[in-house]
C-alpha positions in Angstrom: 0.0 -19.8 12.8 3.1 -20.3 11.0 6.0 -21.9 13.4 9.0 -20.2 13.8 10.6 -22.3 16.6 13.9 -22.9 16.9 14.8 -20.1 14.6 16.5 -16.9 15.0 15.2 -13.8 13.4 16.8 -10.0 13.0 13.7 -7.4 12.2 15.3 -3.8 11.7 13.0 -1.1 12.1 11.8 -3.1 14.6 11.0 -0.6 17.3 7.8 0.6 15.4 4.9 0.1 12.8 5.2 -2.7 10.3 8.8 -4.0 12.3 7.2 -3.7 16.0 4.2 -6.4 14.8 6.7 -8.3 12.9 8.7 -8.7 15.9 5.5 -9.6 18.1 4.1 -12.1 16.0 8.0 -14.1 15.0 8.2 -14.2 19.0 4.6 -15.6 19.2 5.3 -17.8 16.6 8.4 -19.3 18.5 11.4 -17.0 17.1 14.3 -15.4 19.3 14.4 -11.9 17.8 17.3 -9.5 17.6 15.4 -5.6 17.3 16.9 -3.5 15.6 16.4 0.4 15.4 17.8 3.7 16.5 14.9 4.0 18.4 15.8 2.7 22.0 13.7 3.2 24.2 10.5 1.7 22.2 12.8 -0.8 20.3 13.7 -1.5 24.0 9.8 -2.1 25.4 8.8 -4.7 22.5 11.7 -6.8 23.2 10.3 -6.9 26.7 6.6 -7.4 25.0 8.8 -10.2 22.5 10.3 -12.3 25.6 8.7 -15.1 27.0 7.3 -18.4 26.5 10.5 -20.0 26.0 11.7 -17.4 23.3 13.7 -14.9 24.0 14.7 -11.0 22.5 17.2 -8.6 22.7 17.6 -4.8 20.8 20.7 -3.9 19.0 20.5 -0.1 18.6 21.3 0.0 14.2 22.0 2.4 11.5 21.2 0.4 8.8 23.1 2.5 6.4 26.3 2.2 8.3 28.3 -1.1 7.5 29.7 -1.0 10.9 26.3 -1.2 12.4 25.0 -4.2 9.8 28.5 -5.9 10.8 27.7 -5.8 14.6 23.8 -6.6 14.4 24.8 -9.7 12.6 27.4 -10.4 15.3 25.1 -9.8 18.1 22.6 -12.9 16.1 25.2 -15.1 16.4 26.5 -13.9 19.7 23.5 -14.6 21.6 21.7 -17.3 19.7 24.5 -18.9 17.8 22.9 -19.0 14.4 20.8 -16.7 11.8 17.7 -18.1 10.3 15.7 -14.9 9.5 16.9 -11.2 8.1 13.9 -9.0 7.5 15.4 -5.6 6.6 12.2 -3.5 7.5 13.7 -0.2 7.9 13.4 2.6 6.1 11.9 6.5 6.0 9.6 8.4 3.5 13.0 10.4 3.1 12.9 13.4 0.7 9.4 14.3 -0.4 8.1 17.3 -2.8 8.7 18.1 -6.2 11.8 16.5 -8.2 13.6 20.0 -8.9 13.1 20.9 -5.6 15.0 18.1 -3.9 18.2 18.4 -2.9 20.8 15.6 -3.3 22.0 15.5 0.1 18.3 14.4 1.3 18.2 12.5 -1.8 21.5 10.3 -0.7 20.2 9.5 2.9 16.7 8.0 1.4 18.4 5.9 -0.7 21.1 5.3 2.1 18.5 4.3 4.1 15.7 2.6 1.7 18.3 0.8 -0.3 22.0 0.5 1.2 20.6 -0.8 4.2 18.8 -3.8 2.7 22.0 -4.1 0.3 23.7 -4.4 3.8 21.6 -6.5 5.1 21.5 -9.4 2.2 25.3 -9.5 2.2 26.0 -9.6 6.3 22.9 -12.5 6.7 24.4 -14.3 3.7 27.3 -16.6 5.9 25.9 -17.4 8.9 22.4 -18.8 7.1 24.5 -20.4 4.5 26.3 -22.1 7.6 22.9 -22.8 8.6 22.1 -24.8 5.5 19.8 -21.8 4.6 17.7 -19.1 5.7 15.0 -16.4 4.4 15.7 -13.2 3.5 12.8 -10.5 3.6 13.0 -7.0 2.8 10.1 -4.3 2.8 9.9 -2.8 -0.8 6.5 -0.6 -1.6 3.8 -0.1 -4.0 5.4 2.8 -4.4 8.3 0.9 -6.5 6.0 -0.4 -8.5 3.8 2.4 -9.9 4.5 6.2 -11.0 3.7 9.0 -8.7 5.0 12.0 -7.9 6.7 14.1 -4.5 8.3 10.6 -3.2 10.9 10.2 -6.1 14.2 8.7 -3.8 12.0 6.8 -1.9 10.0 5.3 -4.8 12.9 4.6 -7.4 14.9 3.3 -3.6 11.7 0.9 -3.6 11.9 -0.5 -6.9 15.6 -1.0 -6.6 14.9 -3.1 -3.9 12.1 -5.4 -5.9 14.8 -5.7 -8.3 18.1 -6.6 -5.9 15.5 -8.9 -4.2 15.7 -11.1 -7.7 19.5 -10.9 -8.2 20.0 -11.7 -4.9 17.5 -14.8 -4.9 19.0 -16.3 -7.8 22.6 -15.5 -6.2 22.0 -17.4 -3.4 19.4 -20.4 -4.4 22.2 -22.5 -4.5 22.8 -22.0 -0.6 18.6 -22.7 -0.3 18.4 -19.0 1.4 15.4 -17.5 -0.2 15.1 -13.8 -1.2 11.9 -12.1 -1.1 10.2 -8.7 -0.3 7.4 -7.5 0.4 5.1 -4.4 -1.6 2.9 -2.8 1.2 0.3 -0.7 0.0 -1.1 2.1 2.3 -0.5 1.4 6.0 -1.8 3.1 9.0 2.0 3.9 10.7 3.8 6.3 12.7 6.1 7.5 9.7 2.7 8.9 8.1 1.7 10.2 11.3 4.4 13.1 11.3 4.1 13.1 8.0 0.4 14.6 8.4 0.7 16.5 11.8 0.3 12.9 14.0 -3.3 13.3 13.1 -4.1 9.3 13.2 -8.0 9.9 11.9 -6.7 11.9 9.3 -4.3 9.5 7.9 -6.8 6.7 8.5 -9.7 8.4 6.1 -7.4 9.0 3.5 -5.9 5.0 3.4 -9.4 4.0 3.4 -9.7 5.4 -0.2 -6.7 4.0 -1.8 -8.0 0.8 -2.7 -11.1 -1.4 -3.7 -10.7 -3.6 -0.3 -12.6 -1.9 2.5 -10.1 -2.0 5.4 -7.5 0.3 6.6 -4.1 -1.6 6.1 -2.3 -2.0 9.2 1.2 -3.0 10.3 -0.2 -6.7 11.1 -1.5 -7.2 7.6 2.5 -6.8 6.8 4.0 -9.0 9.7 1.4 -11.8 8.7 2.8 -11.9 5.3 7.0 -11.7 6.7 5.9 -14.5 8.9 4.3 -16.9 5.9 7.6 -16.1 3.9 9.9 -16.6 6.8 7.6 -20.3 7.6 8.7 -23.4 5.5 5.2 -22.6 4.5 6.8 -20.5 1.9 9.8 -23.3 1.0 9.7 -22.8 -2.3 9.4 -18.9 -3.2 11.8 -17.1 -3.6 12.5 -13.8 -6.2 9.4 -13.2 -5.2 7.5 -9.5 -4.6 4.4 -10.1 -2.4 2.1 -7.0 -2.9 -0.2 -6.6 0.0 -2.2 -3.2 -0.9 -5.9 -4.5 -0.9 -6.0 -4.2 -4.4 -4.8 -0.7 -4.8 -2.3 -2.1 -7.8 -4.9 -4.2 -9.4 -6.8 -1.1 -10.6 -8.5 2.0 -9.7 -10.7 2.1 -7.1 -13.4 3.6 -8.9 -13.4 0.2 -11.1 -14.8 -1.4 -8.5 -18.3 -1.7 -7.9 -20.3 0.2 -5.4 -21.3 -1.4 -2.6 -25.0 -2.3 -2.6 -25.8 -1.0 -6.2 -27.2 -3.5 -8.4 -25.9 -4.5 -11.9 -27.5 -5.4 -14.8 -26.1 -8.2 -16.4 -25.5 -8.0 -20.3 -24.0 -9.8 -23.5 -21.5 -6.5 -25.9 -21.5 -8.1 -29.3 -20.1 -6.5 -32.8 -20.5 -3.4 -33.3 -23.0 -3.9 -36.2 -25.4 -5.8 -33.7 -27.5 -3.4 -32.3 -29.1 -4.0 -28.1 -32.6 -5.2 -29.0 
């Protein structure tokens, strides 16, 4: 595992999915965490999952789209733990969803309030205490979705690709200051916001993840905390303006490029087209 101790981390969105096993496995790894979320009462039980073993966690209850909130999270880091090593700005909602003329801009403002303002927020609030630090990483959860066309999520998806692209003005912004920038591009994975989305059928949601990429396995909110943690380690001390997709291979190609499992291939030689197979 990648060792965190000694450092301070703030995971918003932390109460659930991809943010609830980030804050678990900083913790394990030796983190004190700051949760943050709307969510109380569940942001409040994995802080009491997170404490222990000489680390500790607290919740700050955070509307990542309101300053005010960003100001005071930030506060409450160095408030309780005296420094920031660690911003992973996790949160976000599938916002406005369905066709583009159909969406109205009021839902179209809070996705992007959420998806993109919030990491904005995030970045500039983390930037002084790590730079008083002598550094720091900065994560933020972008999506495959930013990075490939498709069609019913259009805040959310252009919100996604804006934040891939801050996450690069931002890292060259603050090299000097040795704070890395970095996000991360989760493919499909199995968590509560896609739950409600399809009736909290779990099964449901779980078949259809199975068959968006090449990689046989369901992505899960661990698959996403594994890869915060290696870019919040000094395992990852020199990326930064980095995108890490994690998708199973969903953005290398179509799944239906990839071979069937068991089938046999014959293995064969396509010359000029004036060469004829013998």
């Amino acid at each position: 595992m990648y060792d965190l101790n000694g450092k301070v981390a703030i995971i918003t969105g932390g109460a659930s999915g991809m943010g609830r096993a980030a804050s678990l496995l900083f913790a394990q790894a030796g983190a004190n965490v700051v949760v943050a979320d709307l969510n109380d009462s569940d942001g409040e039980d994995v802080v009491q999952l997170a404490s222990g073993s000489g680390n500790e966690a607290v919740f700050q209850h955070t509307d990542v789209s309101a300053e005010p909130d960003i100001k005071a999270l930030i506060e409450c880091a160095m408030d309780t733990f005296g420094r920031l090593d660690i911003m992973f700005n996790n949160a976000g909602i599938g916002g406005a969803i369905g066709p583009l003329e159909d969406v109205s801009v009021q839902e179209w403002d809070r996705t992007q309030a959420v998806c993109l303002r919030g990491v904005f927020l995030g970045m500039k609030h983390a930037a002084a205490p790590m730079r008083a630090a002598g550094g720091g990483s900065i994560i933020s959860t972008s999506s495959t979705g930013g990075l490939e066309g498709a069609t019913g999520l259009f805040s959310y998806s252009a919100a996604k690709a804006a934040v891939a692209h801050l996450t690069k003005c931002a890292a060259l912004e603050f090299a000097r200051d040795r704070i890395r920038v970095n996000c991360i591009a989760p493919g499909g994975i199995s968590t509560p916001i896609l739950f409600g989305i399809a009736g909290n059928n779990k099964e449901e949601v779980e078949s259809g993840l199975e068959r968006l990429q090449p990689y046989p396995h369901v992505g899960q909110p661990q698959d996403i905390a594994n890869a915060a943690l290696f870019l919040a380690s000094d395992a990852a001390a020199f990326i930064t303006g980095h995108t890490l997709v994690v998708d199973g291979g969903a953005t290398a190609g179509p799944r239906s490029a990839a071979p069937k499992t068991g089938r046999k291939r014959r293995s064969r030689f396509a010359g000029p087209s004036f060469e004829r197979p013998e």
